[in-house]
Residue frames relative to the residue before (quaternion, step in Angstrom):
aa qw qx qy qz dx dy dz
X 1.0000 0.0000 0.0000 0.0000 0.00 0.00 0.00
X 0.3418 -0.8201 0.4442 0.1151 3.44 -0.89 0.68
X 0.6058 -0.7010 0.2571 0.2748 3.36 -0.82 1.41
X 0.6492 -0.5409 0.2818 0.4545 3.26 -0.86 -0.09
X 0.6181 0.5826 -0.1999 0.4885 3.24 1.32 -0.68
X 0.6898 0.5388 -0.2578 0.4091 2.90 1.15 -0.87
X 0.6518 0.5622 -0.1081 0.4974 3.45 1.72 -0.51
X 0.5330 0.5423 -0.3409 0.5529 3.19 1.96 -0.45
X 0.4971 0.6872 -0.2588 0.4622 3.55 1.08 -0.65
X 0.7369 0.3505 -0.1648 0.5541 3.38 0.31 -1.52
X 0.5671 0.3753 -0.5109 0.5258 3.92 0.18 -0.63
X 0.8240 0.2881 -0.3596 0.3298 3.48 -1.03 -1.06
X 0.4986 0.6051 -0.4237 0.4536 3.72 1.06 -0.68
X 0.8041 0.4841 -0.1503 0.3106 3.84 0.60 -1.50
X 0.7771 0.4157 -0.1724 0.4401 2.70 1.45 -0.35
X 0.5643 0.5633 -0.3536 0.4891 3.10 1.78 0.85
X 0.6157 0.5551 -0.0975 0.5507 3.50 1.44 -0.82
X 0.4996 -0.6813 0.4968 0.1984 3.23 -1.01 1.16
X 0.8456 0.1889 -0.1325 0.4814 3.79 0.92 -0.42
X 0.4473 -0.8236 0.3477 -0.0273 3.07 0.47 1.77
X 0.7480 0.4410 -0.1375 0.4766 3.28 0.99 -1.26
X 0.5806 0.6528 -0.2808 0.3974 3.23 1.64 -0.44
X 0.7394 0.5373 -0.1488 0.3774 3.75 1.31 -0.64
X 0.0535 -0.7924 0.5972 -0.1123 2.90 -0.40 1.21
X 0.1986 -0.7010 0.6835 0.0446 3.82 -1.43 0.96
X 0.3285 -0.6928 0.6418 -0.0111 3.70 -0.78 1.63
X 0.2289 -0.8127 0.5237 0.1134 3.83 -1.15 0.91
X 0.2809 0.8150 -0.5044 0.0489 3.65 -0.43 0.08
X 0.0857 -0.8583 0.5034 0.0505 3.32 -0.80 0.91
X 0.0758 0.8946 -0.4404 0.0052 3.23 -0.55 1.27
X 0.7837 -0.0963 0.0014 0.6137 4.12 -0.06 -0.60
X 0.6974 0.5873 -0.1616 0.3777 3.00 0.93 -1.64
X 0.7110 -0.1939 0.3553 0.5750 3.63 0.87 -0.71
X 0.4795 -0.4310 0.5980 0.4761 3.24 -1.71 -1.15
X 0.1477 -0.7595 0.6218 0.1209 3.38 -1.22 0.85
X 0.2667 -0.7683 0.5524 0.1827 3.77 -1.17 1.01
X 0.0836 -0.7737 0.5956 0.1993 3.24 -0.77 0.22
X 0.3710 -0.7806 0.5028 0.0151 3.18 -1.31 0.99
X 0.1154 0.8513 -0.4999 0.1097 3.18 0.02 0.75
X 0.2249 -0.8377 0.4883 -0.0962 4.06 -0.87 1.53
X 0.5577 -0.3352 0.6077 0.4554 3.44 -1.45 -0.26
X 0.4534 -0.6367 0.5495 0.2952 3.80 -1.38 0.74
X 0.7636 0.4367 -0.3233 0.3489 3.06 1.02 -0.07
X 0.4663 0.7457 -0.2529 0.4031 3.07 1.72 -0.26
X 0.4739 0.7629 -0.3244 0.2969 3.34 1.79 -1.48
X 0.6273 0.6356 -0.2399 0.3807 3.51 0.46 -1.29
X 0.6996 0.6119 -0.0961 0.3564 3.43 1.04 -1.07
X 0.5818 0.5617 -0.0555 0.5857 2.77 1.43 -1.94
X 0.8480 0.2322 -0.2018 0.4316 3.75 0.12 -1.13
X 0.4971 -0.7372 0.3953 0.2308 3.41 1.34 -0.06
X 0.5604 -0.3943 0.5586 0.4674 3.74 -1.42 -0.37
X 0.9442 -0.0416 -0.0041 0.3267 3.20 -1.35 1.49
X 0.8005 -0.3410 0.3103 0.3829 3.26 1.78 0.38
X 0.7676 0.5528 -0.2462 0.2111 3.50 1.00 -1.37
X 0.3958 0.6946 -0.3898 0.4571 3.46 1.94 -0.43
X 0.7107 0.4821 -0.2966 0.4178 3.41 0.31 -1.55
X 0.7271 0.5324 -0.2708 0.3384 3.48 0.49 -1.58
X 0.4473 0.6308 -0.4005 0.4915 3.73 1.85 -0.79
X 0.7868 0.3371 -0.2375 0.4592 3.33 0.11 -1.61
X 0.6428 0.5068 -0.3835 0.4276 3.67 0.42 -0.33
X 0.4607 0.5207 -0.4155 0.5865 3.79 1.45 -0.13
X 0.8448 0.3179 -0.2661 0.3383 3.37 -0.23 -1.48
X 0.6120 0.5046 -0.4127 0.4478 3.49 1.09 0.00
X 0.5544 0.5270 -0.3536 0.5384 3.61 1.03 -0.64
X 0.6218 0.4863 -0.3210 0.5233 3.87 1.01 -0.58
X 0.7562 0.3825 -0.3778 0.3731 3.78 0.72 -0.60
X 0.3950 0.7580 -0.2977 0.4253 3.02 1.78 -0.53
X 0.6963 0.5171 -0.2334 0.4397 3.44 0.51 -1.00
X 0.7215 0.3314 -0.1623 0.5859 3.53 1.05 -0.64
X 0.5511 0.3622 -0.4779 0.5802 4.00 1.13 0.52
X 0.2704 -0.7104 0.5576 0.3338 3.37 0.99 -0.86
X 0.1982 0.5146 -0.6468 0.5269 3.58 0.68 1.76
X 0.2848 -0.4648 0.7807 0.3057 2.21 -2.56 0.18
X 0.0765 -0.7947 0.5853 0.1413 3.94 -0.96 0.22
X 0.0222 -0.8188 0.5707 0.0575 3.26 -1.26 0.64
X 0.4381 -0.7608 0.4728 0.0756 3.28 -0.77 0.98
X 0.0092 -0.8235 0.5672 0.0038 3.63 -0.45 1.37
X 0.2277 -0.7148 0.6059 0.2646 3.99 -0.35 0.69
X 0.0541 0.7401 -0.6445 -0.1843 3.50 -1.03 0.26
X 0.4875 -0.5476 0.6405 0.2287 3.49 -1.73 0.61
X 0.0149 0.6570 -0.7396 -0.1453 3.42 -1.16 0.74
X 0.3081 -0.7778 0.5208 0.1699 3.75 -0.65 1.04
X 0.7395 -0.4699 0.2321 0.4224 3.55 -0.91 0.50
X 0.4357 0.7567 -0.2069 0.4413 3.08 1.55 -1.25
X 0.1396 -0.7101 0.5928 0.3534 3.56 0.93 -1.27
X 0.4484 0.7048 -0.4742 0.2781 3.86 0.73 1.03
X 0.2695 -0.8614 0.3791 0.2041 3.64 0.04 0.29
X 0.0927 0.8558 -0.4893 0.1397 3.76 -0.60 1.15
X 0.5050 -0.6642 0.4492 0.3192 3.45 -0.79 0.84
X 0.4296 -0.6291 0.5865 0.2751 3.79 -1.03 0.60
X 0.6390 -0.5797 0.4071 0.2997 3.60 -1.27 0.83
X 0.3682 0.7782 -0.3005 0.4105 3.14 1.59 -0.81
X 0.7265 0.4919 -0.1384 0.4594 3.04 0.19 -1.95
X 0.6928 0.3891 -0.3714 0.4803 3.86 0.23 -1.16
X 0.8343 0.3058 -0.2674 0.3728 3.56 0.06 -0.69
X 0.5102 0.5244 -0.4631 0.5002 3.27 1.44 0.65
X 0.6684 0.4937 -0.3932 0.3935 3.51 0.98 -0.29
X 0.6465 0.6584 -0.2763 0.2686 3.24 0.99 0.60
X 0.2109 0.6205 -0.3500 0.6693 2.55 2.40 -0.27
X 0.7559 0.5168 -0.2897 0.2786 3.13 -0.48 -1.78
X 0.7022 0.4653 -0.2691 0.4669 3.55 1.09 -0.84
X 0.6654 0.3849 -0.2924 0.5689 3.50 1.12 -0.54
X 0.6769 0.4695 -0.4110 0.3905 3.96 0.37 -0.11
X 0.5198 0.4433 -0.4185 0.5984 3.50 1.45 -0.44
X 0.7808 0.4047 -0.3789 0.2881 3.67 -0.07 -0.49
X 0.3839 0.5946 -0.3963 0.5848 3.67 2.00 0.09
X 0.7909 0.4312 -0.3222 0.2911 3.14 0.45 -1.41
X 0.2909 0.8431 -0.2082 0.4014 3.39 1.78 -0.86
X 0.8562 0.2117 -0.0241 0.4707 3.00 0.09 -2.06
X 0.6099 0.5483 -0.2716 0.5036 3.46 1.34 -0.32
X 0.7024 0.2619 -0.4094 0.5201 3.57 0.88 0.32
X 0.3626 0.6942 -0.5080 0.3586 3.69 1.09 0.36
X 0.6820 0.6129 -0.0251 0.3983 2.45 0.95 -1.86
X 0.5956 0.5796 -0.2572 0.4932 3.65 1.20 -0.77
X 0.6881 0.5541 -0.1717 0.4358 3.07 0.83 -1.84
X 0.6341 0.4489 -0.2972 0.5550 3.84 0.74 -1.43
X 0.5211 0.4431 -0.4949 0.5359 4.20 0.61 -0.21
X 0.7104 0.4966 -0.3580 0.3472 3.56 -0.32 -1.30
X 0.5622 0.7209 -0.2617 0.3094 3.18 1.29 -1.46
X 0.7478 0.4666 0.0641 0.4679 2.62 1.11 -2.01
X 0.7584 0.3532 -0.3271 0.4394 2.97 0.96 -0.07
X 0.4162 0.5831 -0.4292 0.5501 3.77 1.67 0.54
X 0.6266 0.6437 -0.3110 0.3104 3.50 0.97 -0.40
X 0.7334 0.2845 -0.1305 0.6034 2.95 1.56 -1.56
X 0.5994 0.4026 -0.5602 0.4059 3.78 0.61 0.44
X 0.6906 0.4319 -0.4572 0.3571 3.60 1.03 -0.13
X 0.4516 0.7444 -0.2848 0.4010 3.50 1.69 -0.14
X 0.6099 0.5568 -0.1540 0.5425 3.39 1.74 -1.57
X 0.4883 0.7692 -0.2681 0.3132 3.67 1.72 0.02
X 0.5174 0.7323 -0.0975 0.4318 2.62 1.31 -1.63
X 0.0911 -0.7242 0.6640 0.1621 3.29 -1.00 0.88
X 0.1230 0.8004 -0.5867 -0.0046 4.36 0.26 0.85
């Protein structure tokens, strides 16, 4: 049965691509997070990653958005299956994972940053205690 994530994937995937039946989304979780693979019609590919990238990067937002509310990190991997039946990552992909490497390290610094608030903010409600 397939995760929830894994199903958020496939809808928005299916409903761009001319061969629906062709898409399939692979789970694995390892240090880094959970990683999806993506896998299309070869002809479909084009669709999926979009002009310059921006399709993918969409879905790679809205998954980084569901993430936040499983409390995952998720990463999206498109794969090419080539006529050949050989599998290979799209250039796309590589030069998306660099973003991907610098938004996790915002995101990183941006729940530190959260946490030291909260922090801070147990201090002064335990401060507002005090009878001085």
């Amino acid at each position: 049965m397939a995760t929830i994530d894994q199903q958020f994937v496939e809808y928005i995937v299916k409903t761009l691509v001319n061969n629906p039946d062709k898409v399939s989304v692979e789970r694995k979780i390892d240090e880094k997070g959970v990683l999806l693979s993506l896998t299309v019609d070869p002809e479909d590919v084009g669709r999926v990653i979009g002009k310059r990238g921006v399709t993918a990067q969409s879905i790679r937002m809205l998954l980084r958005a569901l993430g936040t509310k499983q409390d995952a990190r998720y990463n999206l991997k498109i794969v090419n299956t080539d006529e050949d039946g050989g599998v290979r990552e799209k250039k796309a992909d590589e030069e998306a994972k660099e973003e991907v490497v610098e938004e996790t390290e915002e995101a990183e610094e941006e729940s530190e940053s959260s946490e030291l608030a909260e922090k801070t903010r147990a201090e002064l409600a335990d401060l507002d205690d005090l009878d001085i």
